[in-house]
N, C-alpha and C positions, 0 to 999 in steps of 0.2 A: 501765590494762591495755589492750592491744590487742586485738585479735577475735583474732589467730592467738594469744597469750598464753595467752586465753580458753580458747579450743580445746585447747589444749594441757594446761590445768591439769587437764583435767576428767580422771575417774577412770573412764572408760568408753573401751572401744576404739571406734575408728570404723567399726570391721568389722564389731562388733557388731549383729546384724540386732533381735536383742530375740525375746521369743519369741511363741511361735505368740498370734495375736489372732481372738477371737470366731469359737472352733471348738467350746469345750465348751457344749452346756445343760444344763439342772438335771438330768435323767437319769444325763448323761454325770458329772454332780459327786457327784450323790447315788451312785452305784455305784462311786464311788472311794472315799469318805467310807467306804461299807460297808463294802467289800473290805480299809480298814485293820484296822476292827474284826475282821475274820474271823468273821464271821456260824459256821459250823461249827466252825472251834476253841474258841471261846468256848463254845457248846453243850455240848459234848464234853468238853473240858478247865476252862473256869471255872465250868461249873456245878458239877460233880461235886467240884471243889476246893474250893468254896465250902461247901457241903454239909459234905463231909469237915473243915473248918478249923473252921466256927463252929459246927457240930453242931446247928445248926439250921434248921428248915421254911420260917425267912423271908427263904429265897434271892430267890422271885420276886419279892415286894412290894420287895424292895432293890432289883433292876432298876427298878422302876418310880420307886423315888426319886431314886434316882439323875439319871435320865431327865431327872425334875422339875427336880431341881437345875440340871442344864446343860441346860436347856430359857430357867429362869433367866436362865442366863449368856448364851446364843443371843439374847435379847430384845436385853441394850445391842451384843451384839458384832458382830449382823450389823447393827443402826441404824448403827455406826459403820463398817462396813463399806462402807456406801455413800458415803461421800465418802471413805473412805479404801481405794486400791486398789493393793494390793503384795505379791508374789509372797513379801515377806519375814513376811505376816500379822502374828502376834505382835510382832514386831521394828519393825515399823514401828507397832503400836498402842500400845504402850510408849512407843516413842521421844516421839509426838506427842501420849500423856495424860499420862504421867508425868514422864520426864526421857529425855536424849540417852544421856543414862548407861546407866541402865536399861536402856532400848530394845537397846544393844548386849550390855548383862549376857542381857538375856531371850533374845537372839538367840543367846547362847553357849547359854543352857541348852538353846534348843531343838536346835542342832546336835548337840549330845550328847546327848539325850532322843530325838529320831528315830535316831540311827547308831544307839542302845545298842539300840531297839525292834525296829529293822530285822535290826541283826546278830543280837540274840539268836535272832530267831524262825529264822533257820538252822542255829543248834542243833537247834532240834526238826525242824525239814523233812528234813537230810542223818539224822536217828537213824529217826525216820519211814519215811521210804524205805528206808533199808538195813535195816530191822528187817522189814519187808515184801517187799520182794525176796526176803532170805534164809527166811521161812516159805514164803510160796507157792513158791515154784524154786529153793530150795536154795542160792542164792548169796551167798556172804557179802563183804560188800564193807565198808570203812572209811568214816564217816557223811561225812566231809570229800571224797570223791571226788564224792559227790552235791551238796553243797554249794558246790565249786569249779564244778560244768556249771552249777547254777543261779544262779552270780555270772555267768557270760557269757549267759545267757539273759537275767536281768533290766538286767545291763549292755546289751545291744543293743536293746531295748524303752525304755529309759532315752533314748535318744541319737536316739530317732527320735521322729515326730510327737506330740504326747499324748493325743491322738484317735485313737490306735493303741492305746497303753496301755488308753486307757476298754475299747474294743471289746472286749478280750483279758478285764479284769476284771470287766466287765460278764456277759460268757459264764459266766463262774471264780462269779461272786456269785448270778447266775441257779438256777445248778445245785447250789451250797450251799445256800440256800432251799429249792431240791427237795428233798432227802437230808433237813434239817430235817425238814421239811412231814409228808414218810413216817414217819421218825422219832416225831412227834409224832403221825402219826395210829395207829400202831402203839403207842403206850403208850396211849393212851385205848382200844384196844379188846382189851389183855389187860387193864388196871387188876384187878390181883391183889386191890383192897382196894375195890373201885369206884372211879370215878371220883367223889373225896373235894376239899375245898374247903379241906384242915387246912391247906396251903402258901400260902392266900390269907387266912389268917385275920389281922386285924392283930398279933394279940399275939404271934403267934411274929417278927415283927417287931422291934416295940418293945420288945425284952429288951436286957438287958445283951449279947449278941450283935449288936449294931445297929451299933459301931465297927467290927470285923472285915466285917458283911457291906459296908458301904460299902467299906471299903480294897480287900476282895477284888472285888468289883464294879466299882468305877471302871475297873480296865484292860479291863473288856472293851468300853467304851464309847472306851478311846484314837488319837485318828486322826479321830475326828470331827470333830474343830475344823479341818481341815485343808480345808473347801471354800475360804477365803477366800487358801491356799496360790494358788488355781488364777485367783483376780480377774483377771490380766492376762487370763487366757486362755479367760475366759469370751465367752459370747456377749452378755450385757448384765449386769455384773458389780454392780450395784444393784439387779436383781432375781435373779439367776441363782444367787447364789451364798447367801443367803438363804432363797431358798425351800429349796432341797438341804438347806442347813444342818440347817433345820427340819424337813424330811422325815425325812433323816438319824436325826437323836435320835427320832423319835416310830417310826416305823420299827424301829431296833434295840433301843429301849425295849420297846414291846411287844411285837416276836416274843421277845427274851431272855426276856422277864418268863412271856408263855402256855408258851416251848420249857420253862422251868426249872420252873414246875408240871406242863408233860406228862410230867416226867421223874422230877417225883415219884410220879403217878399211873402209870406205867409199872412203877414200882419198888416200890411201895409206899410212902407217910408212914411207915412203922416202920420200913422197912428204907433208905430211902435214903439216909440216913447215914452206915451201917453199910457197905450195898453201897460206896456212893463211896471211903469211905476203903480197903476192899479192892480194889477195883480199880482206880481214880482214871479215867482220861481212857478206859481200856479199856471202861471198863462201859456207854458207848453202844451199842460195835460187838460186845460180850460177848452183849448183850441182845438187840441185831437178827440175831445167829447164831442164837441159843436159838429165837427166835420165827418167823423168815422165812427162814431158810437163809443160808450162808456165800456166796453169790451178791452178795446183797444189803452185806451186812457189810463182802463187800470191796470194792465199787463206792462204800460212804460212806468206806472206808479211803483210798481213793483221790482222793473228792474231798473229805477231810480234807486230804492232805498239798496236793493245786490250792489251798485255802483258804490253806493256806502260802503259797505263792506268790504267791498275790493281795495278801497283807499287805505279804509283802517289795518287789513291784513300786511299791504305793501309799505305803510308806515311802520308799522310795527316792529316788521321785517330791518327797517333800517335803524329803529333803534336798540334792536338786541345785537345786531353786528358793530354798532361804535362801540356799548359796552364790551363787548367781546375783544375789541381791538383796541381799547384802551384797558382793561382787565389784562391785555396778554404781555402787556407797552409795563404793565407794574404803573401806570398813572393813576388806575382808580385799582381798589385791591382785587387780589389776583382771582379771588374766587369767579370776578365775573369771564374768568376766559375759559371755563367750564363747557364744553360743549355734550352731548349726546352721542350715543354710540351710532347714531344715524349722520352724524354730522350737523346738527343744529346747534346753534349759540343759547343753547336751554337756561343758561343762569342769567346771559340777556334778555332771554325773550320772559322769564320770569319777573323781571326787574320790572320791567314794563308792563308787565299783566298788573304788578302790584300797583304801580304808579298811578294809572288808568284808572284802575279801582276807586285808590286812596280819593282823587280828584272827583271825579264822578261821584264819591257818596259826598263829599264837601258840597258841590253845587245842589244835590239833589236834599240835605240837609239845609241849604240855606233857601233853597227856594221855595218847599213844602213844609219840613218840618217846622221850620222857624220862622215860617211868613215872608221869608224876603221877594217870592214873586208876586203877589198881591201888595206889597207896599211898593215894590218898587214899577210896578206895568197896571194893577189892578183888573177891570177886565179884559185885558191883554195878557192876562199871566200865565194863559196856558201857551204861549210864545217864551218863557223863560229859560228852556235852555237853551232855543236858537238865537235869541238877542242875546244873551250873557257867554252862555260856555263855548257855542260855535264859533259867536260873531268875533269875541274878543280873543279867545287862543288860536282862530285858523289866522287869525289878521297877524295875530304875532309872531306865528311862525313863517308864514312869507316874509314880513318884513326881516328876520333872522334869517333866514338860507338864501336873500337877495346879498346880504351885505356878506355872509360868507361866499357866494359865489363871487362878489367882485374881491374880499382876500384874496382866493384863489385864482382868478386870472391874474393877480398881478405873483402870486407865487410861481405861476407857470415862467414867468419872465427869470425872478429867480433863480428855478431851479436851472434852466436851459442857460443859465448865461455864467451858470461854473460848466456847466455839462452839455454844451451844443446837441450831440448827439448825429450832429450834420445834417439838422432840421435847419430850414430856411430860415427867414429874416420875419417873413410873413407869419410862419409858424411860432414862431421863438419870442418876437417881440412884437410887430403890428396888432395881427386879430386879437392876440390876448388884452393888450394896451387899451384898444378900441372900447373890447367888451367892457372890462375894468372898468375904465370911465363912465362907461354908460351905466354900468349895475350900480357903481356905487351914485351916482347921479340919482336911479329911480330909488336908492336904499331914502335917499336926502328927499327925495319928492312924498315917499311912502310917510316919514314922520310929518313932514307937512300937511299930510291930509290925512292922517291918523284920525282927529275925531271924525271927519266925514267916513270914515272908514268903517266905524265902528255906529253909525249911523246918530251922531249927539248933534243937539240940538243946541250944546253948549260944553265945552272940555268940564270935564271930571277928573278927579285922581285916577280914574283908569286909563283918559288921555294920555296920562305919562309914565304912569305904573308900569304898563305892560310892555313899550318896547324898552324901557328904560331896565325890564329881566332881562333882554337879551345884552345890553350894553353890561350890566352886572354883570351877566354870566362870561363875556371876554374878561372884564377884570379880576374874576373871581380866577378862572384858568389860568393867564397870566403868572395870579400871586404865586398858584398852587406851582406852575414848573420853576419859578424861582426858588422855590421852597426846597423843592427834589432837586435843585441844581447845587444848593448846599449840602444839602444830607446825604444824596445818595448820587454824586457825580458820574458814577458808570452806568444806573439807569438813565439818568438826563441824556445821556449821549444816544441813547439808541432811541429815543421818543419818534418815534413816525416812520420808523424802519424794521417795524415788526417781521416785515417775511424777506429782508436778505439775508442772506448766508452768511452766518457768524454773528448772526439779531437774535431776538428772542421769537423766533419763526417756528415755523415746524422743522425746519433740518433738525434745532438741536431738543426740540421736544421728543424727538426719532431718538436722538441720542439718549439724554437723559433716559427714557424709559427702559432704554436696555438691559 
């Protein structure tokens, strides 16, 4: 083969600039990482759900196992982390501990596990919004008008610098923290029943309640795993993206864990159950009206639905970088490895502005145009895109990024067990092992309680529809690197080693262009 042959074969444009290098630090990682979890949704909406579902006290100490668990995980996945540096994360940790195959199946689940995370939560933002407009100022608006401004807002944040994104969500995570903070300091100092320790006991814990509070807990921890999305674009991505990591989970660990005891203590241990299930995601800002005035109430309402937005920017974010790294991998065509002269994944993050779209007019088509919220909720139907598009794609993409996070610890085992590295045993093979088991255990508990999840009173075709696209989406990747392993054998070999030396990385995008 000739050099210009060479050049030619390769599955990367020559225009391609590659994206932004050594702008983000740990800061700038750890406040992305946050911003997916939605530090105040989760507050607001998974404690009180949580509460309300398993009818039990051992919501906080769940956080905090949780925590544990992917703390676990974070031990082999940022070790492997440092020699392995690509924008596609999981897709490329796969590829390189398990199999080629794999690597692309995990890569499917996670593009579908981010879109379904991303879209859903615009459900709740456009119902959010318009539910609040129209109280305060009397204006009644369709939740999808709000929903379509904040696809071009996060689309044009998307396509610019990423160290533009941080700043933005950085600001957005700052001020959720606050709104918490008060929150929590405002239950500890009405505590109706004193300030009581029942919510920290272990035994309300370790009940037969213990399945439910994990399944219901893990999504508010999802998004986490996502510093190692940001490697290329870190400032020194061996320690940069690690530290975050680890910040990250200890970080949303225990504020979830003290926020969901203050909130027992705010409510009382006997009534917050009770409270939760009558009001559900209300009874944060129900509480802070009662005790500090409608001022305050509406200023956390407010930077409730920012929290929104902070998720959907930092989802976003992660799914214009897989396309971009599989776009550059020649897995999916090459146009998507496109980037901006600023360094953004622009043919990614456009991919996704359209996907967003496409979805969103479908629900907002079926639910108004065509009557499907009225037949299906009737005077509930102005609850339609939080029952339908939230409930059921945020649900499916947790259950998708649980079951590739335990892939992925057992890829760490993998990959370290051709390539030690002269990491421990504990590194290499325990903590990963441990997590492993345990993730894919809560993936197996998640389908089990799927319709509870999804709030049915009786299983439906959506009971199995929805996680049964992420199970599609590993066989469908599967097919497709078997597919590329016949026809085009010198791409299969590089699948998930996009940026070493002698890959389809930037070294030789440098070349080509010259």
């Amino acid at each position: 083969m000739t050099l210009q042959d060479h050049k030619l074969s390769q599955p990367t444009e020559a225009s391609d600039e590659g994206l932004s290098r050594r702008v983000l630090g740990v800061p700038s990682i750890t406040l992305m990482i946050i911003a997916a979890s939605a530090p105040l949704t989760v507050v607001a909406g998974g404690v009180t759900t949580s509460f309300a579902v398993t009818g039990s006290l051992g919501v906080p100490l769940g956080f905090l196992l949780i925590a544990a668990i992917l703390a676990l995980f974070t031990v082999g996945y940022t070790a492997m982390g440092r020699f392995v540096t690509n924008a596609g994360a999981f897709y490329a940790y796969v590829s390189q501990g398990l199999s080629r195959a794999l690597g692309v199946g995990g890569a499917f689940i996670a593009l579908v596990s981010y879109n379904a995370m991303q879209i859903g939560i615009y459900g709740l933002f456009g119902f959010q919004l318009s539910v609040f407009l129209e109280a305060k100022f009397g204006f009644a608006s369709p939740w999808w008008v709000w929903v379509g401004l904040c696809i071009v807002v996060v689309a044009i944040l998307g396509v610019n610098r990423v160290d533009l994104s941080a700043k933005v969500l950085g600001v957005l995570v700052a001020l959720e923290f606050v709104a918490v903070i008060v929150f929590d300091i405002v239950s500890f100092t009405v505590a109706p029943e004193g300030v009581t320790t029942a919510a920290l006991n272990p035994a309300a814990l370790f009940g037969p309640e213990l399945g439910l509070i994990l399944v219901f807990g893990v999504a508010a921890f999802m998004g986490f795993e996502s510093g190692a999305i940001y490697g290329e674009e870190a400032k020194d991505p061996k320690r940069t993206v690690p530290r975050a990591t680890y910040a990250a989970v200890a970080i949303i660990g225990l504020f979830y864990a003290f926020s969901a005891w203050a909130f027992s203590v705010g409510i009382g241990p006997s009534s917050i159950v009770d409270s939760s299930r009558e009001f559900g995601p209300d009874l944060m800002f129900v509480f802070m009206t009662d005790h500090v005035g409608v001022l305050i109430a509406d200023i956390m309402t407010i930077l409730f639905i920012t929290s929104l937005f902070a998720a959907l920017q930092a989802f976003h974010n992660a799914v214009a970088r897989y396309l971009y790294s599989l776009g550059r991998e020649g897995v999916l065509p090459q146009s998507f490895a496109r980037t901006s002269q600023s360094g953004a994944p622009w043919a990614g993050s456009v991919t996704q502005t359209i996907i967003a779209a496409v979805v969103v007019a479908g629900f907002a088509l079926a639910g108004d145009a065509f009557g499907g919220a009225e037949a299906m909720l009737g005077d509930m139907s102005f609850l339609f895109p939080v029952l339908t598009m939230f409930t059921w794609l945020t649900n499916t993409g947790a259950a998708g990024l649980v079951l590739l996070m335990g892939l992925a610890a057992f890829a760490v085992i993998g990959y370290f067990r051709r390539m030690p590295h002269g990491k421990s045993a504990w590194v290499r093979i325990i903590a990963p092992a441990l997590s492993g088991i345990l993730l894919v255990a809560m993936f197996v508990m998640i389908l089990m309680n799927f319709q509870l999840m999804l709030d049915q009173e009786q299983a439906d075709v959506t009971t199995f529809l929805l996680p049964g696209i992420i199970v599609l989406a590993l066989v469908i990747g599967v097919i497709w690197a078997n597919v590329l392993r016949k026809r085009k054998p010198e791409l299969y070999q590089q699948i998930g080693h996009g940026t070493e030396p002698g890959a389809y990385g930037t070294e030789l995008i440098e070349v080509v262009g010259e």
